[in-house]
N, CA, C and O atoms as a printed pandas DataFrame, in Angstrom:
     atom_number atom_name residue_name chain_id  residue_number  x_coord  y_coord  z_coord
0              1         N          UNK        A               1   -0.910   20.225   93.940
1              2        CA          UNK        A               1   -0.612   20.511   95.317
2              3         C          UNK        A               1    0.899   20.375   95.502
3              4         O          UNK        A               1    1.521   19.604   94.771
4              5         N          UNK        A               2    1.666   21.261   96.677
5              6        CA          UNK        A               2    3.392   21.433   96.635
6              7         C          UNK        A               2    3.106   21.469   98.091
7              8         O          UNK        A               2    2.207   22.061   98.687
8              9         N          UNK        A               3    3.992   20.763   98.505
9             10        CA          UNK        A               3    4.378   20.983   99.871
10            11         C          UNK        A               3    5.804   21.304  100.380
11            12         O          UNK        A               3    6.616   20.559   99.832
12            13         N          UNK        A               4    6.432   22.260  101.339
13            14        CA          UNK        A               4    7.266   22.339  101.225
14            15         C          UNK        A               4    7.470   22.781  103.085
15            16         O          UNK        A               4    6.565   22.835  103.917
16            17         N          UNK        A               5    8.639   22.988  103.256
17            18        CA          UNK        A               5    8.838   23.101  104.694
18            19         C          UNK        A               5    7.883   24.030  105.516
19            20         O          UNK        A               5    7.265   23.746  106.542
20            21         N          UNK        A               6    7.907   25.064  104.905
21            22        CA          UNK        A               6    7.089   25.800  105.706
22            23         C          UNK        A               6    5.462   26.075  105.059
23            24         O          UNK        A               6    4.713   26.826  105.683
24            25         N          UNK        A               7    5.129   25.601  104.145
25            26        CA          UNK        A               7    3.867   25.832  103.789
26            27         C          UNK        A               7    2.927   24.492  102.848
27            28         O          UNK        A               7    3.573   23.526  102.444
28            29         N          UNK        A               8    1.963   24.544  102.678
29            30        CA          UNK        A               8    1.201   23.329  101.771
30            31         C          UNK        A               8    0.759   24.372  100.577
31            32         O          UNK        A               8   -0.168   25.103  100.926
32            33         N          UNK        A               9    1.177   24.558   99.408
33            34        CA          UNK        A               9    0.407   25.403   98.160
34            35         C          UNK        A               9   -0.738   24.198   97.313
35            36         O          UNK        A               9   -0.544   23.033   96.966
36            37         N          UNK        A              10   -1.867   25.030   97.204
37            38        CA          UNK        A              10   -2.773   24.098   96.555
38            39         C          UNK        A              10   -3.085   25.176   95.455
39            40         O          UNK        A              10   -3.479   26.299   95.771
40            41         N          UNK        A              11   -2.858   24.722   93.922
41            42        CA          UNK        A              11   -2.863   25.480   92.750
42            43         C          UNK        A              11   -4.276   24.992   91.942
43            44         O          UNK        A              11   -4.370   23.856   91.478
44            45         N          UNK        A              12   -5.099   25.755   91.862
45            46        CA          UNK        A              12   -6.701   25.509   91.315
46            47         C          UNK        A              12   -6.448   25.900   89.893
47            48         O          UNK        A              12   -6.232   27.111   89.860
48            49         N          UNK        A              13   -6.388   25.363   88.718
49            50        CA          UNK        A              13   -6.395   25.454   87.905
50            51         C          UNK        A              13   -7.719   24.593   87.070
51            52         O          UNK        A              13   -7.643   23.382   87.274
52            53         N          UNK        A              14   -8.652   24.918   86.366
53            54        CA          UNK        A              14   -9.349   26.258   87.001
54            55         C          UNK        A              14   -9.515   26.353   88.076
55            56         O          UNK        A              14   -9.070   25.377   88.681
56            57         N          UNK        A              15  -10.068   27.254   88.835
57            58        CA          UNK        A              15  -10.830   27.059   90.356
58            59         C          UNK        A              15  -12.294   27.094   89.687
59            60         O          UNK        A              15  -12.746   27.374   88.577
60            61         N          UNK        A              16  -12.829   26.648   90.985
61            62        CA          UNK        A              16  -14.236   25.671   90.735
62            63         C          UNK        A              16  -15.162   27.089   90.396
63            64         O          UNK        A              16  -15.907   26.975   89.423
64            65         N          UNK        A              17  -15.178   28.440   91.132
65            66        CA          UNK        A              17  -15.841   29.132   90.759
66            67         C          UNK        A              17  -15.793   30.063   89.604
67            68         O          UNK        A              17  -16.927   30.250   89.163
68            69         N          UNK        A              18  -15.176   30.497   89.174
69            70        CA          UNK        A              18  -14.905   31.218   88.263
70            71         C          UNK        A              18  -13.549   30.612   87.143
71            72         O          UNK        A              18  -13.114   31.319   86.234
72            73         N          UNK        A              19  -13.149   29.527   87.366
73            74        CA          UNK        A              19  -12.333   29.488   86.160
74            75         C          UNK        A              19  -13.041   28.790   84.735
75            76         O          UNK        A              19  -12.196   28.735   83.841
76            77         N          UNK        A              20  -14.258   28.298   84.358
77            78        CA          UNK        A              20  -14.671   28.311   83.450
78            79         C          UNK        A              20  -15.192   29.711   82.880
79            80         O          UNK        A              20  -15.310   29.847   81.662
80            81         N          UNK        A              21  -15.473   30.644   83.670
81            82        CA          UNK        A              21  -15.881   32.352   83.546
82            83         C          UNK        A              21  -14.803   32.639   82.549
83            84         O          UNK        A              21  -15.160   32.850   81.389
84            85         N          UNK        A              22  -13.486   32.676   82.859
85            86        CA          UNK        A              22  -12.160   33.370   82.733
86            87         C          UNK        A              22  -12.026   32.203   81.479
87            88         O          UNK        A              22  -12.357   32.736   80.421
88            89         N          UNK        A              23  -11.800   31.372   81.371
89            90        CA          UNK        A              23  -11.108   30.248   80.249
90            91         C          UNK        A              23  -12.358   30.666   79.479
91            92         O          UNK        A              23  -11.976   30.447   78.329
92            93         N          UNK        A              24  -13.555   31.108   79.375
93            94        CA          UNK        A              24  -14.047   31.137   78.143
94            95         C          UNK        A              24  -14.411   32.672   78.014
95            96         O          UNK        A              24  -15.416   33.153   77.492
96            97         N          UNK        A              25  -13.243   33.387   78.675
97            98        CA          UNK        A              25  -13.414   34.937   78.333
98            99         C          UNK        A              25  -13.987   35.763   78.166
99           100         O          UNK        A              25  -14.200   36.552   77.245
100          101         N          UNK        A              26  -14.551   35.470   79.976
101          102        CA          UNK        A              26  -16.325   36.236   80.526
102          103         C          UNK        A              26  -15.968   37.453   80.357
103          104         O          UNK        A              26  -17.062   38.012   80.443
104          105         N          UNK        A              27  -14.799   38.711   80.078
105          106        CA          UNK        A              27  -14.665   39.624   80.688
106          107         C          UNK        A              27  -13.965   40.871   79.429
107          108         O          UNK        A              27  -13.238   41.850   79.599
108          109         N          UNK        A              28  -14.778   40.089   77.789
109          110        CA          UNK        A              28  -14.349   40.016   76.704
110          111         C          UNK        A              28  -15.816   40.652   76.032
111          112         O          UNK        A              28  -16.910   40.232   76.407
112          113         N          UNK        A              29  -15.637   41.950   74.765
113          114        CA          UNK        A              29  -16.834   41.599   74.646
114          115         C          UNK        A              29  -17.635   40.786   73.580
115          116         O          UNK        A              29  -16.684   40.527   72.843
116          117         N          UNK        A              30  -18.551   40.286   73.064
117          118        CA          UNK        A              30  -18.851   39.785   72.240
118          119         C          UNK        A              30  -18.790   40.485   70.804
119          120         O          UNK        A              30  -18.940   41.672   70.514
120          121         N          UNK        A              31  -18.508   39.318   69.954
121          122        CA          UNK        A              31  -18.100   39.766   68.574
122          123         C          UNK        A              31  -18.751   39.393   67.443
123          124         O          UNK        A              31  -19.650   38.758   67.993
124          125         N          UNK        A              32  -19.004   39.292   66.200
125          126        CA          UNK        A              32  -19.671   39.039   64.851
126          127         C          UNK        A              32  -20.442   38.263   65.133
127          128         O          UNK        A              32  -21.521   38.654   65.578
128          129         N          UNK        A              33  -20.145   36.681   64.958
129          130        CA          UNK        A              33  -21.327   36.177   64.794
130          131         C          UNK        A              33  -21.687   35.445   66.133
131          132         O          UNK        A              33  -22.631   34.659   66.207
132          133         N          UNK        A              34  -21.079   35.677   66.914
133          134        CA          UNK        A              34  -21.362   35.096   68.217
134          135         C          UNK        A              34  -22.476   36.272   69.145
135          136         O          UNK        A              34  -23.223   36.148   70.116
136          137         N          UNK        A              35  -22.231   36.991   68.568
137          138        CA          UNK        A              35  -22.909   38.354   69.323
138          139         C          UNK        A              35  -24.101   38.141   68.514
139          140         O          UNK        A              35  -25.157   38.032   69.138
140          141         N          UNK        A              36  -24.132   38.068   67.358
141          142        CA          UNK        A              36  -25.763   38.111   66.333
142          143         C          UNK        A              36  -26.120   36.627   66.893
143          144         O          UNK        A              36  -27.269   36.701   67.330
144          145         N          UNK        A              37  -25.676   35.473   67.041
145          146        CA          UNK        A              37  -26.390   34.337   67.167
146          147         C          UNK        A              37  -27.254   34.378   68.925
147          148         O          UNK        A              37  -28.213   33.657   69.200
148          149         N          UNK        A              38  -26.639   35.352   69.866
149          150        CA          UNK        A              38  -27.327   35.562   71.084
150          151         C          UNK        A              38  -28.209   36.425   70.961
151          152         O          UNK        A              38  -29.199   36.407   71.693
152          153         N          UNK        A              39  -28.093   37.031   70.342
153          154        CA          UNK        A              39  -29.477   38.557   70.162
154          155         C          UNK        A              39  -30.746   37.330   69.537
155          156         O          UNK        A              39  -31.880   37.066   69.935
156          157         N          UNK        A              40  -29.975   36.834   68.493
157          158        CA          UNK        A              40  -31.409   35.680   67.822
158          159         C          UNK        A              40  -32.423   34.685   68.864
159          160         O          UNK        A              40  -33.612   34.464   69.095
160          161         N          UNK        A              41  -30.880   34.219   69.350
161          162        CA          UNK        A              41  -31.484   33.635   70.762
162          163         C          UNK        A              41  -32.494   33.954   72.233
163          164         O          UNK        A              41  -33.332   33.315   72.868
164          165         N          UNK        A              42  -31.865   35.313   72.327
165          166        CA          UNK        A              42  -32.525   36.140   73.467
166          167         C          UNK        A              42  -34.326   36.381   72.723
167          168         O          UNK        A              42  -35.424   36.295   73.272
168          169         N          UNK        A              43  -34.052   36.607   71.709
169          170        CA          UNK        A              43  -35.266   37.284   70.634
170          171         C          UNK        A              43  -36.564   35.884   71.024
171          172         O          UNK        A              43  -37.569   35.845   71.733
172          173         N          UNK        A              44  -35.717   34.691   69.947
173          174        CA          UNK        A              44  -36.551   33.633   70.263
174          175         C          UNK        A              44  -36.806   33.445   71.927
175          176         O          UNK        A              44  -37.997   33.162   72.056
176          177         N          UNK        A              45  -36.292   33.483   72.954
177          178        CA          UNK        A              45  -36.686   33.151   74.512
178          179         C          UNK        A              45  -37.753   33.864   74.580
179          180         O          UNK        A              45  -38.715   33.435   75.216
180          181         N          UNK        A              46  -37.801   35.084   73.946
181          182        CA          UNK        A              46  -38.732   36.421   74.325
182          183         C          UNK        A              46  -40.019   36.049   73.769
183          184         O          UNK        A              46  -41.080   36.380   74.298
184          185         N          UNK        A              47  -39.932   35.352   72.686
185          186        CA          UNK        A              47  -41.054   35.558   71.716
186          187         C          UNK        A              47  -41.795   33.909   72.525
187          188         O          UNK        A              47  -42.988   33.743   72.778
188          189         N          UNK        A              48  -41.020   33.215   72.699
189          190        CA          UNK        A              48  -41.781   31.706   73.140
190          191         C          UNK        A              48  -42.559   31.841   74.514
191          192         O          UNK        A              48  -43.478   31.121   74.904
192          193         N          UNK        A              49  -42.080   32.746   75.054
193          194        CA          UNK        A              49  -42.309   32.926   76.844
194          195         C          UNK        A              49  -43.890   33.691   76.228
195          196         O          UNK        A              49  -44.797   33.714   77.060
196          197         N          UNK        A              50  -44.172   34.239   74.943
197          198        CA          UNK        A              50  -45.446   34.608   75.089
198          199         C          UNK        A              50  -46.588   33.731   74.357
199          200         O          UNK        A              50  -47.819   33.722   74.362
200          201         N          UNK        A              51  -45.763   33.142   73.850
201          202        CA          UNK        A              51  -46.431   31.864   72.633
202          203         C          UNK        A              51  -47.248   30.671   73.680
203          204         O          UNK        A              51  -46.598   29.916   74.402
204          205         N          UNK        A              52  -48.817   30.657   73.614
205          206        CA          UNK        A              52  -49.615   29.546   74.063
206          207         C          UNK        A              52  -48.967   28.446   73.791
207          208         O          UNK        A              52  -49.579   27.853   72.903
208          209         N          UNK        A              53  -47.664   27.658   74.244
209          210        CA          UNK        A              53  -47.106   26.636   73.584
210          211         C          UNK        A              53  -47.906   25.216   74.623
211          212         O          UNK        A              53  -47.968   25.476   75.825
212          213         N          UNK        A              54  -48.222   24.436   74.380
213          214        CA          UNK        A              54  -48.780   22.775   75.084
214          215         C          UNK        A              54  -47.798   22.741   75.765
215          216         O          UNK        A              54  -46.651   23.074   75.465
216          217         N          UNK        A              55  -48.385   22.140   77.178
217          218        CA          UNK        A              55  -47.675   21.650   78.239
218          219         C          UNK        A              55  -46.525   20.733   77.776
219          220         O          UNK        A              55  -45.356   21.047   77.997
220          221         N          UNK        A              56  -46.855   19.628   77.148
221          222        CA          UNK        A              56  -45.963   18.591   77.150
222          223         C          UNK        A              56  -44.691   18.992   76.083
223          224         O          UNK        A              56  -43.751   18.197   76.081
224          225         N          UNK        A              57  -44.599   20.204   75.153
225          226        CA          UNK        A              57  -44.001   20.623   73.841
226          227         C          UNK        A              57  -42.992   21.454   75.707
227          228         O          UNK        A              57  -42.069   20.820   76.220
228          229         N          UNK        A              58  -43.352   22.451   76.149
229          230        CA          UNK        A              58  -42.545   23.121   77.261
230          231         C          UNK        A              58  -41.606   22.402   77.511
231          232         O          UNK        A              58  -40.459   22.609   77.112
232          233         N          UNK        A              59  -42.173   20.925   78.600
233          234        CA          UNK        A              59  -41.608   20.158   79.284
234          235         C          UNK        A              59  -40.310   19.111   78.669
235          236         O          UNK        A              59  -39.449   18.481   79.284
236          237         N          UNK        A              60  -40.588   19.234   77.214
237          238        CA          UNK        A              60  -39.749   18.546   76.112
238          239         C          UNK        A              60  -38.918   19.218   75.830
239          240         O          UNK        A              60  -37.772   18.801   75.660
240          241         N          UNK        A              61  -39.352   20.755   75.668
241          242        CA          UNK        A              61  -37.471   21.575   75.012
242          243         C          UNK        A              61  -37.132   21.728   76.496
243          244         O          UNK        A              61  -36.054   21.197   76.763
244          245         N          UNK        A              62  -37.611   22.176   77.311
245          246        CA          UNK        A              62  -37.099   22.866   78.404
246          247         C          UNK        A              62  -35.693   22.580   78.728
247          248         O          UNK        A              62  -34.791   23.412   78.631
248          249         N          UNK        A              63  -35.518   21.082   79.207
249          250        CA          UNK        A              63  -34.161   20.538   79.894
250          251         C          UNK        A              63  -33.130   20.744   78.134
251          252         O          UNK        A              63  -31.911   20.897   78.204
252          253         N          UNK        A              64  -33.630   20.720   77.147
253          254        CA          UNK        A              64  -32.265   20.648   75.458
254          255         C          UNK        A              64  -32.182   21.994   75.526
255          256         O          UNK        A              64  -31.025   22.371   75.336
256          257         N          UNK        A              65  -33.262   23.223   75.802
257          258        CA          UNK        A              65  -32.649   24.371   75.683
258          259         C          UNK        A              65  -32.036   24.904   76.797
259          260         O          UNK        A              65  -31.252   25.817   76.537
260          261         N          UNK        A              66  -32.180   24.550   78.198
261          262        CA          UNK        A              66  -31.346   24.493   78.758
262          263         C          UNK        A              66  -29.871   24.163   78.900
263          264         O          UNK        A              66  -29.085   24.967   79.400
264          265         N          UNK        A              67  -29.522   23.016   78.471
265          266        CA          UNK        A              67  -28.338   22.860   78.453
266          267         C          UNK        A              67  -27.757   23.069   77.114
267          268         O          UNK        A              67  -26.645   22.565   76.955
268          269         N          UNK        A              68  -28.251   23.680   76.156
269          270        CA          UNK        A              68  -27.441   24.356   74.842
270          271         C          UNK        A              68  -27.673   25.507   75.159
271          272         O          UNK        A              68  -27.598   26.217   74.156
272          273         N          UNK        A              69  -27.971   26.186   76.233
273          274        CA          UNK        A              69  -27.753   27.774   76.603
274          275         C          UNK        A              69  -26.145   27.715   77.459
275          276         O          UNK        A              69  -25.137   28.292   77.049
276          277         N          UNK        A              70  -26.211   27.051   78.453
277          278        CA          UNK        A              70  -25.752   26.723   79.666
278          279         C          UNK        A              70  -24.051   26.372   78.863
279          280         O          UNK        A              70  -23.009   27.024   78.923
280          281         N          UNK        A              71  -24.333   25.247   78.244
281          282        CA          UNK        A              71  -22.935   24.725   77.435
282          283         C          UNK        A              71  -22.509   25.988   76.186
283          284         O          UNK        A              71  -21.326   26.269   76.378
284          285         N          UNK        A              72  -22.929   26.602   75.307
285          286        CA          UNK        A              72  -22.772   27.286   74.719
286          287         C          UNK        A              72  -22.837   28.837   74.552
287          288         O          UNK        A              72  -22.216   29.442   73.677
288          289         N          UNK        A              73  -23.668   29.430   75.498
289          290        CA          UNK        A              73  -23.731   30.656   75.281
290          291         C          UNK        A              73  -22.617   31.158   76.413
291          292         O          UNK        A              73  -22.571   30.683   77.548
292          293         N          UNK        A              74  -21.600   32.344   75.845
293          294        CA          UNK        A              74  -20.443   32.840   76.635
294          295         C          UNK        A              74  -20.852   34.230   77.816
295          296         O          UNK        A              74  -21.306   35.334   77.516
296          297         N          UNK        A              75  -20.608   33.857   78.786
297          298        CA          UNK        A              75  -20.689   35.137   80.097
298          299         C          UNK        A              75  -20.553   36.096   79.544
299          300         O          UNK        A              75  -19.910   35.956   78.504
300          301         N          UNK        A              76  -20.969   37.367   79.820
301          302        CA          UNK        A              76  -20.901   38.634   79.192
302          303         C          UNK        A              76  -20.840   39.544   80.386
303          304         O          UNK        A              76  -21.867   39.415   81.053
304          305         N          UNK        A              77  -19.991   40.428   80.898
305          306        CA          UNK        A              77  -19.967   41.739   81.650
306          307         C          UNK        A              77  -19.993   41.371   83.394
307          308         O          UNK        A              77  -20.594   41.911   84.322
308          309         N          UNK        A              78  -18.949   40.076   83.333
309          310        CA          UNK        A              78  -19.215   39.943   84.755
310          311         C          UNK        A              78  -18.400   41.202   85.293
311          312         O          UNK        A              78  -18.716   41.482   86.449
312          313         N          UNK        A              79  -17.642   41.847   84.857
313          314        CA          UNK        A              79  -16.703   43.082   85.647
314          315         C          UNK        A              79  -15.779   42.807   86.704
315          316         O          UNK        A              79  -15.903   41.677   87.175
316          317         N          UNK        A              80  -15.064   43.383   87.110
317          318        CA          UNK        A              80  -14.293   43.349   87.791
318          319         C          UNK        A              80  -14.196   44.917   89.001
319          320         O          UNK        A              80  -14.652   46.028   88.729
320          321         N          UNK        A              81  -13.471   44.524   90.311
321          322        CA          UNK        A              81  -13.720   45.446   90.846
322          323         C          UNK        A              81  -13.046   46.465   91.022
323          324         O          UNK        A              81  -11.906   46.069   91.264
324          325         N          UNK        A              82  -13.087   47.970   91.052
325          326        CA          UNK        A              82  -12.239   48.645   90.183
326          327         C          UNK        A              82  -11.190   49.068   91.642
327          328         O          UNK        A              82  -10.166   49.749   91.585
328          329         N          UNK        A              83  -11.450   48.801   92.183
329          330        CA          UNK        A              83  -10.590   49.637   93.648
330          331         C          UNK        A              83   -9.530   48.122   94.048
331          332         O          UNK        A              83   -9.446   47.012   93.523
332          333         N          UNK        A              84   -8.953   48.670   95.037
333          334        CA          UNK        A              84   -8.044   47.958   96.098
334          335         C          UNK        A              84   -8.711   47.986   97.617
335          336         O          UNK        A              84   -8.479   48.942   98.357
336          337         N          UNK        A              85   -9.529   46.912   98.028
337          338        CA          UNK        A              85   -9.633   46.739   99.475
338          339         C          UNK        A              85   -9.247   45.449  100.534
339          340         O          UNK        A              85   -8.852   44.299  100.340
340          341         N          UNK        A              86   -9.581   46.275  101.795
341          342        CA          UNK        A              86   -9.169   44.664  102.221
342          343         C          UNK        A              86   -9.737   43.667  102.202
343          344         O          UNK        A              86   -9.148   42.769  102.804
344          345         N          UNK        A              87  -11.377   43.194  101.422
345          346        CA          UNK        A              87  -12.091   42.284  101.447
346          347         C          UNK        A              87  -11.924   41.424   99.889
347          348         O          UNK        A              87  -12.608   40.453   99.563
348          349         N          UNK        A              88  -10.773   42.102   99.010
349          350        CA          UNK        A              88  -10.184   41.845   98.005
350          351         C          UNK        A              88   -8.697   41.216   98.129
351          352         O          UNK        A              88   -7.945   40.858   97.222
352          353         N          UNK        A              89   -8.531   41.197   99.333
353          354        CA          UNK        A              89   -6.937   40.858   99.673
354          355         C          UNK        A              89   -6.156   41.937   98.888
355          356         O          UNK        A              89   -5.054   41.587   98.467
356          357         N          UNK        A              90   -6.498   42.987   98.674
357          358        CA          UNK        A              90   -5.410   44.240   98.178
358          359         C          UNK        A              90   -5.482   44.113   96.788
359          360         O          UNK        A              90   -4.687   44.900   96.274
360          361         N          UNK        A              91   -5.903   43.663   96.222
361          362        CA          UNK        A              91   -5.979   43.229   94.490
362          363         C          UNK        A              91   -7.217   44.158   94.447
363          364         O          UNK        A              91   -8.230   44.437   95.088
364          365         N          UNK        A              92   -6.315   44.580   92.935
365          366        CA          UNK        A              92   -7.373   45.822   92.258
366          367         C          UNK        A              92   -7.536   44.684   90.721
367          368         O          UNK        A              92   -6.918   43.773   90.170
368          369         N          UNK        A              93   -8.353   45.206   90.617
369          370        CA          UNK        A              93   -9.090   44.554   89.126
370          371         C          UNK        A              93   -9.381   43.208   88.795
371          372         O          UNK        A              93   -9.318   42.646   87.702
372          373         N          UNK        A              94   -9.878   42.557   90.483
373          374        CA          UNK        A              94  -10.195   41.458   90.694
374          375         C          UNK        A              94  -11.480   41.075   90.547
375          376         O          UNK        A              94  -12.358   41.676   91.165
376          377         N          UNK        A              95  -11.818   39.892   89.606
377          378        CA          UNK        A              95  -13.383   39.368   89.000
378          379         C          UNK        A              95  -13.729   39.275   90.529
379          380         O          UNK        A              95  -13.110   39.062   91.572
380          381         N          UNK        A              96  -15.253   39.588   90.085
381          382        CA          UNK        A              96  -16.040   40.029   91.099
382          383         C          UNK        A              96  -16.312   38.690   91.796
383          384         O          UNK        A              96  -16.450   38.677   93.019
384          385         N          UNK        A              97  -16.417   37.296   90.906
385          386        CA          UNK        A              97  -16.411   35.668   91.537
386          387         C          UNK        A              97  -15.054   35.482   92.421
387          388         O          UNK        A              97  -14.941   34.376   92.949
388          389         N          UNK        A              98  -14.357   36.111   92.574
389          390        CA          UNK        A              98  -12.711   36.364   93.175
390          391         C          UNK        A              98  -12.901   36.822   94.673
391          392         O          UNK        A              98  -12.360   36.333   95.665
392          393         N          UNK        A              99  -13.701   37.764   94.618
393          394        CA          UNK        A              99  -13.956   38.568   95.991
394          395         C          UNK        A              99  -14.670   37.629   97.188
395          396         O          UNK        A              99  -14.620   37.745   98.412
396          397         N          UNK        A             100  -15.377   36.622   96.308
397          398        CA          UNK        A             100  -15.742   35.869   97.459
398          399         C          UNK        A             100  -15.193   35.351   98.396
399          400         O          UNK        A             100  -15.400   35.447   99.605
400          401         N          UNK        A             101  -13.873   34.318   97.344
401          402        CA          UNK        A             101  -13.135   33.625   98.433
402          403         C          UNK        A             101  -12.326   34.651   99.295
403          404         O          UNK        A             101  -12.216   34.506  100.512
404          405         N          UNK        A             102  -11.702   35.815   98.532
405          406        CA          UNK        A             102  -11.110   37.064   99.372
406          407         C          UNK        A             102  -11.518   37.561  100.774
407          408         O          UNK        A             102  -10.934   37.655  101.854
408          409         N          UNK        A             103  -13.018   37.902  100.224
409          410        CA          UNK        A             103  -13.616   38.357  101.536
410          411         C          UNK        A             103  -14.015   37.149  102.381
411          412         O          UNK        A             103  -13.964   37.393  103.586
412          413         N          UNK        A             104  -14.246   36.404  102.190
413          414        CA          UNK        A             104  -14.473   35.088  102.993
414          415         C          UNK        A             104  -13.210   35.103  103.800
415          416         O          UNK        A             104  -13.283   35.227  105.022
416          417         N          UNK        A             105  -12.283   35.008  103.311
417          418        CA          UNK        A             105  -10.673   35.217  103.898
418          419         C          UNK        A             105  -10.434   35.862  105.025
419          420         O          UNK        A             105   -9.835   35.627  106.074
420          421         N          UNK        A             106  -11.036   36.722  104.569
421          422        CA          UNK        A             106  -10.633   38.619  105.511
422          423         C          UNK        A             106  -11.626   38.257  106.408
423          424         O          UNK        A             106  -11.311   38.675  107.522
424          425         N          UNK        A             107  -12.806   37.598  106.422
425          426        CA          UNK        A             107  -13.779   37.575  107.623
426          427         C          UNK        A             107  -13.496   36.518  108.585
427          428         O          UNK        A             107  -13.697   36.621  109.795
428          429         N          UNK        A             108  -13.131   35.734  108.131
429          430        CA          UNK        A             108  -12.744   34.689  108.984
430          431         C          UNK        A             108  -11.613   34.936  109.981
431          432         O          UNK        A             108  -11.466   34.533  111.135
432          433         N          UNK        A             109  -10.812   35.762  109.154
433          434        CA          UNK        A             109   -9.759   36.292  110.434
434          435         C          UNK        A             109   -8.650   35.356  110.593
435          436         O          UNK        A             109   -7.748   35.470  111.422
436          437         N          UNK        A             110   -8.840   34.057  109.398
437          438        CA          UNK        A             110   -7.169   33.111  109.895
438          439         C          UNK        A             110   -6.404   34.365  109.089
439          440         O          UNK        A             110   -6.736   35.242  108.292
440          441         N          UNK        A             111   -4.918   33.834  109.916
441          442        CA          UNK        A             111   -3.711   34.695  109.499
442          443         C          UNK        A             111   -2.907   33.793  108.594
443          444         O          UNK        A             111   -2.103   34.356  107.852
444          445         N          UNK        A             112   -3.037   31.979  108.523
445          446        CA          UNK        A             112   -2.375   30.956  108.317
446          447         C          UNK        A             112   -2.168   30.527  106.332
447          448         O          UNK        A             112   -1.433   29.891  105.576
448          449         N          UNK        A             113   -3.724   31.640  106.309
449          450        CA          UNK        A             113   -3.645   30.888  105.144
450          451         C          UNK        A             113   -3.687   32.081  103.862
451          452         O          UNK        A             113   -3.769   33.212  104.342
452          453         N          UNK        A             114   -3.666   32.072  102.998
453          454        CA          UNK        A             114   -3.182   33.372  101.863
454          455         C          UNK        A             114   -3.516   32.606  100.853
455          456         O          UNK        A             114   -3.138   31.445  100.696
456          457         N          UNK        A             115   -4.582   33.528   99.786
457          458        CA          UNK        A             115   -5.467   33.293   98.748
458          459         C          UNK        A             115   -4.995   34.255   97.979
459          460         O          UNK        A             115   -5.224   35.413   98.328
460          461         N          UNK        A             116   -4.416   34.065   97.056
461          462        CA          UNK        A             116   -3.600   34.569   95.281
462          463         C          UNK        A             116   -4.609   34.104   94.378
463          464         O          UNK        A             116   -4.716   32.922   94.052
464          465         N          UNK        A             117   -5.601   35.344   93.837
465          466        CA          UNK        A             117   -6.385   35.066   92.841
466          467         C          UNK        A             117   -5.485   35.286   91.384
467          468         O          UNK        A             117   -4.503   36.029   91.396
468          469         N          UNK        A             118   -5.861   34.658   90.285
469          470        CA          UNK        A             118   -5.274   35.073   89.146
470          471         C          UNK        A             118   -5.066   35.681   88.462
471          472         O          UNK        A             118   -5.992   35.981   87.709
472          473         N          UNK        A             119   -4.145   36.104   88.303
473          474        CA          UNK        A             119   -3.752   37.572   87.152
474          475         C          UNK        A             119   -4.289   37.340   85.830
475          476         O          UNK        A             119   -4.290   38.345   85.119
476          477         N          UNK        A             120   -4.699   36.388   85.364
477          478        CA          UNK        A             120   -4.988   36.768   83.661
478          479         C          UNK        A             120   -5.389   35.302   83.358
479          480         O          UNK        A             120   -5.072   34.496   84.233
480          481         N          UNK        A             121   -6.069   34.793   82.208
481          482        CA          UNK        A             121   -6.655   34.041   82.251
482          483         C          UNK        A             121   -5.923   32.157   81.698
483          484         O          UNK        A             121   -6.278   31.208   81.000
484          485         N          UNK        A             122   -4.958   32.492   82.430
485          486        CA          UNK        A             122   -4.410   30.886   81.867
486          487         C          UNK        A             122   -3.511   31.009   83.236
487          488         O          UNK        A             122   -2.497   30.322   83.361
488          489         N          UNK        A             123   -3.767   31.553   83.843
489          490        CA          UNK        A             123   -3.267   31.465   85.610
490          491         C          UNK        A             123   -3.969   30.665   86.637
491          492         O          UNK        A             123   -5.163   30.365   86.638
492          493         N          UNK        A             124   -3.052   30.355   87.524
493          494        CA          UNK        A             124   -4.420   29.594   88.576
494          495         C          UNK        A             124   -5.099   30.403   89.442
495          496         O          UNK        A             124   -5.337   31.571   89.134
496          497         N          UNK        A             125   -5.453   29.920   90.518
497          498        CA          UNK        A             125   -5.997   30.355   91.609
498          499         C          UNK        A             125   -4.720   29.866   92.783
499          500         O          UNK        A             125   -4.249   28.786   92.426
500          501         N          UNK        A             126   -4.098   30.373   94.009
501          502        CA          UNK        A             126   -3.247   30.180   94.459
502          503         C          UNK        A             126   -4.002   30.101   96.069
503          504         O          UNK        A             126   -4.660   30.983   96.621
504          505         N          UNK        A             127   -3.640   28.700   96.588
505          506        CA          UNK        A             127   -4.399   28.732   98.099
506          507         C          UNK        A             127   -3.052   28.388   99.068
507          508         O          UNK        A             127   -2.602   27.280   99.360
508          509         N          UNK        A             128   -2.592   29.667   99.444
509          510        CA          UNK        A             128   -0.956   28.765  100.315
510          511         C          UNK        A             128   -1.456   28.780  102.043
511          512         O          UNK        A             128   -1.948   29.734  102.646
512          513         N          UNK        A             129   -1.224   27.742  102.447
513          514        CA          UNK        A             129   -1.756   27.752  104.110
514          515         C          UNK        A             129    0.213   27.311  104.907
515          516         O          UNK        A             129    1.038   26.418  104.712
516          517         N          UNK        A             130    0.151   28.309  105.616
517          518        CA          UNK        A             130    1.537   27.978  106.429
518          519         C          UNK        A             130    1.181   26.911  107.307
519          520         O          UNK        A             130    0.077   26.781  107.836
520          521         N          UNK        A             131    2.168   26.149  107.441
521          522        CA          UNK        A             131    2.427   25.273  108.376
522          523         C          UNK        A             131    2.666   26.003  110.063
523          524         O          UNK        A             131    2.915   25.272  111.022
């Protein structure tokens, strides 16, 4: 956070919504063996969801394969939006998790405060509110 005469800047590095997206290079596509170890994965989800497996065997992987999906497997094709509007704050090729706080911005109608999403992925998120 910077404060300065005429404004308060608060620098999100990551920001809470999308900067783990961007730092693990949601917008990238998958490659060798990271790409074959998710197809294996997706394969096995597919094949267990039809497998008569015992209640209590479910209730036991459920929460470990959960969070070794969750912690390990990388975002794929979140996109970005290809135009310039005003619910984007004028930014073209802004992640689509970006547009929220944007358009949230633009609806609310303050004039005080100005949201700088990040250009590239070791950038912050930029929240400047005038004094």
């Amino acid at each position: 956070m910077r404060e300065d005469d005429a404004s308060v800047t608060i620098l999100l590095r990551p920001c809470p919504s999308g900067g783990k997206l961007v730092r693990r290079h949601a917008y990238e596509p998958l490659r060798g063996k990271t790409a074959a170890r998710e197809r294996l994965e997706n394969a096995l989800m597919k094949v267990s969801v039809k497998l008569p497996l015992p209640r209590f065997l479910v209730d036991a992987a459920l929460p470990v394969a959960f969070n070794y999906i969750s912690e390990t497997r990388k975002p794929e094709g979140m996109g970005v939006i290809s135009g310039s509007y005003p619910w984007t704050g004028g930014s073209r090729g802004l992640p689509y998790y970006c547009s929220l706080c944007t358009a949230l911005l633009e609806e609310s109608g303050c004039d005080w405060l100005e949201v700088l999403p990040p250009g590239g992925d070791r950038e912050p998120c930029v929240w400047r509110a005038r004094k």
